[in-house]
N, CA, C and O atoms as a Tinker XYZ file with bonds, in Angstrom:
   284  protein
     1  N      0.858000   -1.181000    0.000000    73     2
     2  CA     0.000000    0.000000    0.000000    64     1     3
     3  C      0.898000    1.237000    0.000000    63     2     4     5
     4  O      1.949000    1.323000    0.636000    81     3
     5  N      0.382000    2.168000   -0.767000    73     3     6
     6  CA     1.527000    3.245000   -1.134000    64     5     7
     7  C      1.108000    4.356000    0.339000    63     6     8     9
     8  O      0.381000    4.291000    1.330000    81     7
     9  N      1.735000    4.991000   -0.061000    73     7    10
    10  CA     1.578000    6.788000    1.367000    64     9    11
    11  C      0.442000    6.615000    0.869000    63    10    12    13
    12  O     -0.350000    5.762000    1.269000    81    11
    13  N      0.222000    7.464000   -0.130000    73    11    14
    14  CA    -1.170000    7.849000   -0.654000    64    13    15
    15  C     -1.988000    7.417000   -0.394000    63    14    16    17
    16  O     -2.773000    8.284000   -0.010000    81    15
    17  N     -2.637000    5.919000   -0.307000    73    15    18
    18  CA    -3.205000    5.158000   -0.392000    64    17    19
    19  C     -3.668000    4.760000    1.393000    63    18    20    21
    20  O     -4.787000    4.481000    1.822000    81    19
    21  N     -2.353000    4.864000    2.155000    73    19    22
    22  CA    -2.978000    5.244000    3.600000    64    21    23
    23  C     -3.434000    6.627000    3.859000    63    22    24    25
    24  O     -4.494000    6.796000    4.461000    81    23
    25  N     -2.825000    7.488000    3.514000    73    23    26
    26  CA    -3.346000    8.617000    3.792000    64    25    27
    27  C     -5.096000    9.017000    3.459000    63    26    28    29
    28  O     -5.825000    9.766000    4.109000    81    27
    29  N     -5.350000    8.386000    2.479000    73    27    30
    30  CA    -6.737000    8.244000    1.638000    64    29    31
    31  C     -7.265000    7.296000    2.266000    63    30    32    33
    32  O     -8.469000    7.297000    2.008000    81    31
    33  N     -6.955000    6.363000    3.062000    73    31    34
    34  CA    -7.299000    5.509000    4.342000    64    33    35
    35  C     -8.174000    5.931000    5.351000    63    34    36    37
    36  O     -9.353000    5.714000    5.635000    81    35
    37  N     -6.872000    6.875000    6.002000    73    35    38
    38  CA    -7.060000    7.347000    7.682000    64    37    39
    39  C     -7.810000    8.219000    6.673000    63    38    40    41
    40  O     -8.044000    7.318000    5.867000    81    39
    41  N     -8.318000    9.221000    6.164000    73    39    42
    42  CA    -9.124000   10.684000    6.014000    64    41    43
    43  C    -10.221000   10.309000    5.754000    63    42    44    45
    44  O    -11.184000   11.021000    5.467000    81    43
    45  N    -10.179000    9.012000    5.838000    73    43    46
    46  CA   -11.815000    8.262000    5.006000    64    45    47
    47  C    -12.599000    7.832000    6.307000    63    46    48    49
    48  O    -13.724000    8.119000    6.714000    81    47
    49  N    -11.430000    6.912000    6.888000    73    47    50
    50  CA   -12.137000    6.895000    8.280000    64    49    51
    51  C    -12.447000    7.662000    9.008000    63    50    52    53
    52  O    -13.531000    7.645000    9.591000    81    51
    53  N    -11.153000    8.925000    9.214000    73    51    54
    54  CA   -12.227000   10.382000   10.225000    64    53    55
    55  C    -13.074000   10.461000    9.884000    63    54    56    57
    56  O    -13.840000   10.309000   10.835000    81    55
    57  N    -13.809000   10.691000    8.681000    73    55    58
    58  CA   -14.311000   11.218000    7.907000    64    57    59
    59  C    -15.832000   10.130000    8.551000    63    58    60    61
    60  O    -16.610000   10.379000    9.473000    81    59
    61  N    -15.798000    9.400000    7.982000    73    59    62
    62  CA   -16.715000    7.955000    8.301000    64    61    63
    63  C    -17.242000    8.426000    9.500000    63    62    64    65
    64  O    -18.438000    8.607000    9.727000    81    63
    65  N    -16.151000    8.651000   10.390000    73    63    66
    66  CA   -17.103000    9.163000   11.967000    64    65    67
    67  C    -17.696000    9.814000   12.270000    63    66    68    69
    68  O    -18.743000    9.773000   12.916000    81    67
    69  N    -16.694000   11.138000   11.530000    73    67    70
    70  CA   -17.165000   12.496000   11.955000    64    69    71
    71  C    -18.569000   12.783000   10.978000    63    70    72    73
    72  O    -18.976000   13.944000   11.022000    81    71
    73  N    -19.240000   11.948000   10.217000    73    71    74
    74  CA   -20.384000   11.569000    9.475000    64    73    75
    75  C    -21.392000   11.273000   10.130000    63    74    76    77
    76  O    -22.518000   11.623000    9.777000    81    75
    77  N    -21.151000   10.568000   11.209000    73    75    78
    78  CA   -21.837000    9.770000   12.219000    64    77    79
    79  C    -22.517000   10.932000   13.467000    63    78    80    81
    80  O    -23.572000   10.780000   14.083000    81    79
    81  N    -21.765000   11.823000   13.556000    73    79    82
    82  CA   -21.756000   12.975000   14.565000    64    81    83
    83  C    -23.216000   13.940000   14.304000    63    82    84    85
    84  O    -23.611000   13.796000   13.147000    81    83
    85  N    -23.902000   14.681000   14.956000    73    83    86
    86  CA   -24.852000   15.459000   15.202000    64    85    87
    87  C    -24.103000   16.710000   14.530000    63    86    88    89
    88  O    -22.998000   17.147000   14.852000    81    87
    89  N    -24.726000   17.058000   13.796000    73    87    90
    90  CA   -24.397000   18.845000   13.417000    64    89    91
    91  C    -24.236000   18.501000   11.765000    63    90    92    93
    92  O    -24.404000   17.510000   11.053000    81    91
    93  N    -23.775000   20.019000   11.564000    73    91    94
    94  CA   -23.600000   20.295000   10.193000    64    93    95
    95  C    -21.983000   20.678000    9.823000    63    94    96    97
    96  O    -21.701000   20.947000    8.655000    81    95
    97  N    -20.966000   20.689000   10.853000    73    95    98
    98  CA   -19.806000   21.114000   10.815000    64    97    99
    99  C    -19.291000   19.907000   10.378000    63    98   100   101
   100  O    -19.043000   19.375000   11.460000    81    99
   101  N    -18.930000   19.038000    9.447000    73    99   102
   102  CA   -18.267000   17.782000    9.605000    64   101   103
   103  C    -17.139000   17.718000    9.058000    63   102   104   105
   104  O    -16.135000   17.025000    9.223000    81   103
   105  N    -17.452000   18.577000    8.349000    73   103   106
   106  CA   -16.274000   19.382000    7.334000    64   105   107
   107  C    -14.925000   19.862000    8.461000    63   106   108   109
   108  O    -13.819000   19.352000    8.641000    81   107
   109  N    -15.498000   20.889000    8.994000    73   107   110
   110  CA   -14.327000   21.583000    9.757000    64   109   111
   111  C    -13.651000   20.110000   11.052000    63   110   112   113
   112  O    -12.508000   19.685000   11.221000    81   111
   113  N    -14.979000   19.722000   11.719000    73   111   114
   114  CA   -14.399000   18.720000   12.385000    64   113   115
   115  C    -13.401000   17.360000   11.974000    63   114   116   117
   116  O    -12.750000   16.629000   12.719000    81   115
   117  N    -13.520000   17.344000   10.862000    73   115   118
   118  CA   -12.655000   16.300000   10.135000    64   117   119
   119  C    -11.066000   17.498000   10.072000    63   118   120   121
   120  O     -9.874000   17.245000   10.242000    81   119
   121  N    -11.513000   18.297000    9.876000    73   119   122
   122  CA   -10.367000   19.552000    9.478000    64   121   123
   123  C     -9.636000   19.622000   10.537000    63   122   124   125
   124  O     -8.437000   19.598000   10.259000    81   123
   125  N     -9.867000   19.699000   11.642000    73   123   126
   126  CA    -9.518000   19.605000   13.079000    64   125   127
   127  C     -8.698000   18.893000   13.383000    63   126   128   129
   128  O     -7.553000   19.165000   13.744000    81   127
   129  N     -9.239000   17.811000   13.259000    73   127   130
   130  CA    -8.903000   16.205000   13.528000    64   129   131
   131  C     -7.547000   16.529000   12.489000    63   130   132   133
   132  O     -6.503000   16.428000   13.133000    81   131
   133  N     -7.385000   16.789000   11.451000    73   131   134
   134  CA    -6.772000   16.560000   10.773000    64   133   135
   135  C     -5.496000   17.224000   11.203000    63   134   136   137
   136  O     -4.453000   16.584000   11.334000    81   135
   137  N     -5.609000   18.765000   11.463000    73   135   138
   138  CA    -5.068000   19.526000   12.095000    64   137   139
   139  C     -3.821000   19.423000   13.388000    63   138   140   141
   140  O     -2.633000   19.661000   13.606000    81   139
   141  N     -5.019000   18.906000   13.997000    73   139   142
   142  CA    -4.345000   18.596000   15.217000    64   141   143
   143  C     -3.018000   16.871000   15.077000    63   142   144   145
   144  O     -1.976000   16.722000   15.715000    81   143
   145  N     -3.312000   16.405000   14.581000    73   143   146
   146  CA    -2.778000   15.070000   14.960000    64   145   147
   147  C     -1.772000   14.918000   13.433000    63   146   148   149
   148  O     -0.718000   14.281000   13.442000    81   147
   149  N     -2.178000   15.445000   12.485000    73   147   150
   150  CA    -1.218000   15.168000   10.962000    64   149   151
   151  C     -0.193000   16.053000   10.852000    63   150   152   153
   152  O     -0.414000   17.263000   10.899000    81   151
   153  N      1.533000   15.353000   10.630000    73   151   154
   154  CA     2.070000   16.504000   10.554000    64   153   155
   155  C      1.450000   16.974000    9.388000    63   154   156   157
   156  O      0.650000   16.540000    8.560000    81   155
   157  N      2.347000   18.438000    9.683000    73   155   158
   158  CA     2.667000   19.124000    7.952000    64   157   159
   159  C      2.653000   18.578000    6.200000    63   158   160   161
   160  O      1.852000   18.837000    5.302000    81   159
   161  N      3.929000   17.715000    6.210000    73   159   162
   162  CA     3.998000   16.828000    4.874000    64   161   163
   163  C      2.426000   16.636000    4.669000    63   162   164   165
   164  O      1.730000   17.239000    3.852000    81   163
   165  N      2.002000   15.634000    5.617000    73   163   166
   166  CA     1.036000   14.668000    5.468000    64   165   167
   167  C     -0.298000   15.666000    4.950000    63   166   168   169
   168  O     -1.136000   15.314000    4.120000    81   167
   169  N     -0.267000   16.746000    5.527000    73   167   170
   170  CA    -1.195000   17.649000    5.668000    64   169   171
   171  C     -1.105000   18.055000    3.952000    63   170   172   173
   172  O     -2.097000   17.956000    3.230000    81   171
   173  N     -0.151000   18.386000    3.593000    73   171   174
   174  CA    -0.064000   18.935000    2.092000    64   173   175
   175  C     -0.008000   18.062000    0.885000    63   174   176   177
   176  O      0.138000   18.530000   -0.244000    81   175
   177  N     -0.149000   16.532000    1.185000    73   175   178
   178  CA     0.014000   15.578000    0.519000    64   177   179
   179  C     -1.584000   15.128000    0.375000    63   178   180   181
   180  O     -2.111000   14.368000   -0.437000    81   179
   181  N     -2.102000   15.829000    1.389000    73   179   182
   182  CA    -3.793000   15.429000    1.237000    64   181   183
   183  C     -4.338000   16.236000    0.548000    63   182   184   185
   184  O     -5.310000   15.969000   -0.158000    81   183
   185  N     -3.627000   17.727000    0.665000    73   183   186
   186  CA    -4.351000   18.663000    0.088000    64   185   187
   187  C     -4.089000   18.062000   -1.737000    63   186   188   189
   188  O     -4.846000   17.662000   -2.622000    81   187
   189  N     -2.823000   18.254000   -1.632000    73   187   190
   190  CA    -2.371000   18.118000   -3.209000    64   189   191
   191  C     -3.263000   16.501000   -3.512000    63   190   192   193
   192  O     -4.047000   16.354000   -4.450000    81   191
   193  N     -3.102000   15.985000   -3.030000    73   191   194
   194  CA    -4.948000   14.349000   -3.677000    64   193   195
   195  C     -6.002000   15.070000   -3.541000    63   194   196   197
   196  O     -6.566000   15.151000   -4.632000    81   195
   197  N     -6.495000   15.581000   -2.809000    73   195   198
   198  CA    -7.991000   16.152000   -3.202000    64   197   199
   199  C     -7.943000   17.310000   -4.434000    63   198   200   201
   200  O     -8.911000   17.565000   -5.151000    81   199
   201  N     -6.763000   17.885000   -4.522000    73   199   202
   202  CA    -6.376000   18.652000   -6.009000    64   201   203
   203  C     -6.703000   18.283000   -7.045000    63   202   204   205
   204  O     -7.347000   18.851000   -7.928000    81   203
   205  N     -5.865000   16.382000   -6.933000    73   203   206
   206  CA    -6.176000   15.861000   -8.120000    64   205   207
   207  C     -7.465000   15.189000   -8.195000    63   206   208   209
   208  O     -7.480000   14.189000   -8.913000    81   207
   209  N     -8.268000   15.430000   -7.765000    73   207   210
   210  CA    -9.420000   14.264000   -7.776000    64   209   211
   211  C     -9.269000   13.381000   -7.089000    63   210   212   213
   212  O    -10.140000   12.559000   -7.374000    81   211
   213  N     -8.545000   12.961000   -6.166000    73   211   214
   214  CA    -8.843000   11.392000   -5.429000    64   213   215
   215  C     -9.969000   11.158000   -4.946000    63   214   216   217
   216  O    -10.648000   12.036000   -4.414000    81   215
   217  N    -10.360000    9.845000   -5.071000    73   215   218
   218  CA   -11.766000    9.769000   -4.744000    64   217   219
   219  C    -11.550000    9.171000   -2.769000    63   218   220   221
   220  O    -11.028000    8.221000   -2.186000    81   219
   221  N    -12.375000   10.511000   -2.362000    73   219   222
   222  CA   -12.406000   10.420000   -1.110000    64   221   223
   223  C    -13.536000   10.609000   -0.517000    63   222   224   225
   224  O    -14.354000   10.818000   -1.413000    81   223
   225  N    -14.097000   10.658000    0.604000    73   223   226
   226  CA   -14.907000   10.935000    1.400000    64   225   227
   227  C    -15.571000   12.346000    1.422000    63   226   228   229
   228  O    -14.987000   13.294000    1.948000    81   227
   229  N    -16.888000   12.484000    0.803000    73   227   230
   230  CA   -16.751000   13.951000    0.424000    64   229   231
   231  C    -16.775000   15.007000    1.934000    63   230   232   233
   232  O    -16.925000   16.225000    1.840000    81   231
   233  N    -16.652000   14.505000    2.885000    73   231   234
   234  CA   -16.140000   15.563000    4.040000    64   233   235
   235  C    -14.971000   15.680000    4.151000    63   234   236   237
   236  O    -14.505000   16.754000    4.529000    81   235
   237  N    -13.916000   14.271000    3.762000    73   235   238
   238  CA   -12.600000   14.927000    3.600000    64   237   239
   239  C    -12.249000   16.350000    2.140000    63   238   240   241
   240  O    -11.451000   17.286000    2.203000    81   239
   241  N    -13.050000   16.031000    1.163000    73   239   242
   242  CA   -12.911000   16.774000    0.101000    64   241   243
   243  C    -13.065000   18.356000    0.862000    63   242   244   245
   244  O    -12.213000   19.241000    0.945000    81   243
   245  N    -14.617000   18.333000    1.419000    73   243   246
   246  CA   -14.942000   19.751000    2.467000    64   245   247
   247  C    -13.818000   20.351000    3.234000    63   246   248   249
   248  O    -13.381000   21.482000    3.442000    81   247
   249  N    -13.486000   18.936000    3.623000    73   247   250
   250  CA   -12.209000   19.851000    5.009000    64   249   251
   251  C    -11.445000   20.937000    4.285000    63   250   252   253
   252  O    -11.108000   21.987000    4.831000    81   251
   253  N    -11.171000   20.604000    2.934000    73   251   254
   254  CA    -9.567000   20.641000    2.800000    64   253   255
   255  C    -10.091000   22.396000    2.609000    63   254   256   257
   256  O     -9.205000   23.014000    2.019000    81   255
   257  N    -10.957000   23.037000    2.869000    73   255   258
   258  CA   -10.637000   24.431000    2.953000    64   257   259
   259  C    -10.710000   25.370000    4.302000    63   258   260   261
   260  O    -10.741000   26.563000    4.607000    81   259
   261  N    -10.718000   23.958000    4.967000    73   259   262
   262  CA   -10.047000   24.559000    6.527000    64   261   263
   263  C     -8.781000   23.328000    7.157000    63   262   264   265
   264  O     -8.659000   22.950000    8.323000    81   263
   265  N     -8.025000   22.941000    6.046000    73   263   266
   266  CA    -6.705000   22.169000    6.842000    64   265   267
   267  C     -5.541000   23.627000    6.443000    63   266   268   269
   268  O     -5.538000   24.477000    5.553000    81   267
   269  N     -4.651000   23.333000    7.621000    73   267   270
   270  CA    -3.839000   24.375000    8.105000    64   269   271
   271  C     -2.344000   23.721000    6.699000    63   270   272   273
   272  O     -1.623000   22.733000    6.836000    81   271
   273  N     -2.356000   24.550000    5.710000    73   271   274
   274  CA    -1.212000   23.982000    4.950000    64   273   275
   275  C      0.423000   24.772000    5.532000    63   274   276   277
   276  O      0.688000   25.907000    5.930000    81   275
   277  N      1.145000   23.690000    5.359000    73   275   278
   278  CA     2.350000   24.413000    5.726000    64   277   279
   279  C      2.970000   25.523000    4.584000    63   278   280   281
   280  O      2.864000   25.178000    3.407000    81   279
   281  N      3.541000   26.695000    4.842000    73   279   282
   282  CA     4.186000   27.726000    4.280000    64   281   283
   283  C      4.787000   27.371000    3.067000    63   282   284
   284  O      5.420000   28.208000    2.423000    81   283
């Protein structure tokens, strides 16, 4: 299994949960999650797959305009 391919993993599963959750924020809360616990790299390696189209979780797709990209 490549990076990619976990990374498109774990964002599927936050994602899966934070689906499961009460509200309408699921977006940012996946963003959070993401935030808090992913370095940097990882953080810009998700952004740049949801760039290209990867087929993901469409709350991970949401997050990605509140994940914190590095400089």
């Amino acid at each position: 299994m490549s990076n990619a391919e976990k990374l498109a993993r774990m964002a599927n599963q936050i994602a899966t949960f934070f689906a499961t959750q009460p509200g309408e924020d699921g977006d940012e809360k996946v963003a959070a999650h993401i935030n808090d616990f992913w370095a940097p790299p990882m953080r810009a390696e998700l952004h740049q797959m949801i760039a290209s189209g990867a087929d993901l979780h469409p709350l991970v797709i949401e997050a990605d305009n509140h994940l914190r990209l590095p400089a």
